[in-house]
N, C-alpha and C positions, 0 to 999 in steps of 0.2 A: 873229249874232256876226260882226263883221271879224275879220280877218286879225291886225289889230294887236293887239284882244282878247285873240285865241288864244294869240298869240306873250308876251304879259302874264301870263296864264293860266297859260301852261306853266312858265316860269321861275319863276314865285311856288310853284307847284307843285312844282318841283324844290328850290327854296331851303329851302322847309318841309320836302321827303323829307332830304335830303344833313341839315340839322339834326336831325332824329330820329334817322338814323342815326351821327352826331356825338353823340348823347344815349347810343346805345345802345352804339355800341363804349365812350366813356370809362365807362358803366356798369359794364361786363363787365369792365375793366381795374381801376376801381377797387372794385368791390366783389362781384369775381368767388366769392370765398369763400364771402361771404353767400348769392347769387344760387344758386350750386352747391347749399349746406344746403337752399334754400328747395325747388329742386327736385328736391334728392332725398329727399324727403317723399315726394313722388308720384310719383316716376319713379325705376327704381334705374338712375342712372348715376352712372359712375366720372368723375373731373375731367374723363383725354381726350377720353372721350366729350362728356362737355358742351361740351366746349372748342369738337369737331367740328361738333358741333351748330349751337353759337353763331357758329361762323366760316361756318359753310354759309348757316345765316337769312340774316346779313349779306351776303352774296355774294350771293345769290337777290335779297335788297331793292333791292343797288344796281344789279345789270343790270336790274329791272324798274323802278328809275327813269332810267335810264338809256336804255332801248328804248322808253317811256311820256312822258316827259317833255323829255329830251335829245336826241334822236333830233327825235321832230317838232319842235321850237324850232329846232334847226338849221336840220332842213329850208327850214321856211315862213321863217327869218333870212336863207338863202344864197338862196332863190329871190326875196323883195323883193315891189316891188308888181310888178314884170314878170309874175312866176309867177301872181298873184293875177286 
């Protein structure tokens, strides 16, 4: 695989994570009630608590597309063919 592969790769990669999580927050915003009931079936927590929950997953998601996806595309982007 080149360079320019990778650099393809990564950003399709990222554009696919950033839209999942664009899926996941409007979820949580608009059908936070529902999503709430559904898990506390199985789990007893209070709204805050989910809310925590729910903002932490998303936080975690986007630093690790962001260290995984973002990060190297930079990288291999600012270094060029020179670096390669």
């Amino acid at each position: 695989m080149d360079i320019e592969t990778l650099r393809h790769l990564l950003l399709c990669c990222a554009i696919v994570n950033y839209a999942i999580l664009t899926v996941w927050f409007l979820a949580f915003v608009g059908f936070h009630d529902g999503i709430h009931r559904l898990h506390s079936r199985w789990f007893r927590l209070t709204p805050e608590r989910f809310d925590v929950v729910s903002y932490a997953g998303m936080a975690v998601y986007k630093i690790g597309v962001l260290l995984f996806n973002l990060v190297p595309w930079l990288a291999l982007t600012w270094l060029g063919p020179a670096g390669a």
